[in-house]
C-alpha positions, 0 to 999 in steps of 0.5 A, spaced: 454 466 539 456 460 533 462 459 530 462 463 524 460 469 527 466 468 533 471 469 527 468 474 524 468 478 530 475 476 531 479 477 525 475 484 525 478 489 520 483 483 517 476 482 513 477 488 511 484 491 510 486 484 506 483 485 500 483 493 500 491 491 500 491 486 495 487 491 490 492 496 491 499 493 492 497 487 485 494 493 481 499 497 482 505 493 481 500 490 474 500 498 472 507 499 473 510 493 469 505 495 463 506 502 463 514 500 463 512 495 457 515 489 462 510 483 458 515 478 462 512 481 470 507 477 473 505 481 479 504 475 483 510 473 483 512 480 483 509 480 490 512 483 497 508 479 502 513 484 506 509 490 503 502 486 505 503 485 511 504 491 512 499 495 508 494 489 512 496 490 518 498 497 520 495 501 513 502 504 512 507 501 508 513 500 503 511 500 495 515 494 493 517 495 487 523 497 489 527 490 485 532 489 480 527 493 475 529 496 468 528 504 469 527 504 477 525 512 476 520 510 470 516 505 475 517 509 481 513 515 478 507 510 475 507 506 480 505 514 484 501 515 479 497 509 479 495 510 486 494 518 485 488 514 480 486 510 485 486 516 490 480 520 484 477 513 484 476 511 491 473 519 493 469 519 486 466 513 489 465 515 496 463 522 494 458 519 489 455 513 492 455 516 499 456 510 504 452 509 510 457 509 516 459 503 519 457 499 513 461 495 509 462 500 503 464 505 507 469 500 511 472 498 504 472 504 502 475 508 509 482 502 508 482 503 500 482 510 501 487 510 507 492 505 504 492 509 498 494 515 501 499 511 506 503 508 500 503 514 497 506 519 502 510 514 505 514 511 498 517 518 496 522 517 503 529 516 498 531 510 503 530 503 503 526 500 502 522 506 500 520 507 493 523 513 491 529 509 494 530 505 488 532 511 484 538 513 488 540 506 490 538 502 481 546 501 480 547 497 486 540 493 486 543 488 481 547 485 488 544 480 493 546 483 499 542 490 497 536 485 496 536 483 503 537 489 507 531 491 503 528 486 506 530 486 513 529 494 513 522 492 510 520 488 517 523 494 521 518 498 517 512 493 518 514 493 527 515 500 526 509 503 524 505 498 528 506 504 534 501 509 533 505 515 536 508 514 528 502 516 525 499 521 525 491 523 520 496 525 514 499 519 514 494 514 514 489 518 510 484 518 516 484 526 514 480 524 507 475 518 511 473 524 516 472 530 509 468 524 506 464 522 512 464 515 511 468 512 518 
């Protein structure tokens, strides 16, 4: 087998899940900050490598907006709104499209649609590092302290739901790979 096709076949999934992330966690945290009219936010200096990590390699992960941000609710319900619009996009395109199984279409699709759905459903716990967190917890995001701890409970999430047993279909979203037929 030549060398090439040796890491293709070993990195997997990772070809797959990394840019699927990286859609979702970049445009999502540009929709916020321009729906919130924050011209100075970049989001890539923005980014949650802790939130990357985990959407790429479990597909289950804290938003990541949860920072020291003007009107944390504001951002929270347009960051749930954009992956509801991401959600109608990737259904839309599957259903429409129709993607042959096994495909790297339907791959892409199946990761989009699961890290989507994951995001979404995940960030509504009212804990950090959860986004809807960032609700309770805004007049304390201003310290330092509050930072790392969201930072430690974001590690803990990513080895956490590393474990299967945690997941179930309605919390990757494999429920909506299955009705689209595309895995």
């Amino acid at each position: 087998m030549p060398p090439i096709a040796q890491l293709f076949e070993q990195a997997g999934d990772l070809l797959i899940t990394v840019p699927s992330a990286l859609t979702v966690l970049l445009s999502r945290e540009w929709f916020c900050a321009r729906m919130a009219g924050d011209s100075e936010s970049n989001p890539i200096s923005d980014f949650s490598l802790i939130s990357f990590a985990s959407l790429s390699l479990n597909g289950i992960a804290p938003g990541g907006l949860l920072r020291d941000r003007a009107m944390p609710l504001l951002r929270f319900m347009h960051g749930q709104l954009w992956l509801i619009i991401l959600l109608t996009i990737g259904i839309a395109y599957a259903a429409i499209k129709g993607p042959v199984p096994e495909s790297f279409s339907a791959r892409f699709s199946a990761a989009f649609l699961k890290q989507s759905w994951a995001l979404f459903l995940i960030n509504w716990i009212p804990l950090p590092p959860f986004d809807a967190a960032s609700v309770y917890f805004a007049p304390f995001m201003q310290w330092k302290m509050f930072d790392l701890l969201n930072g430690m409970l974001g590690i803990l999430v990513l080895v956490a739901f590393s474990y299967g047993f945690w997941r179930s279909d309605t919390l990757t979203g494999n429920f909506l790979v299955h009705w689209l037929k595309i895995a």
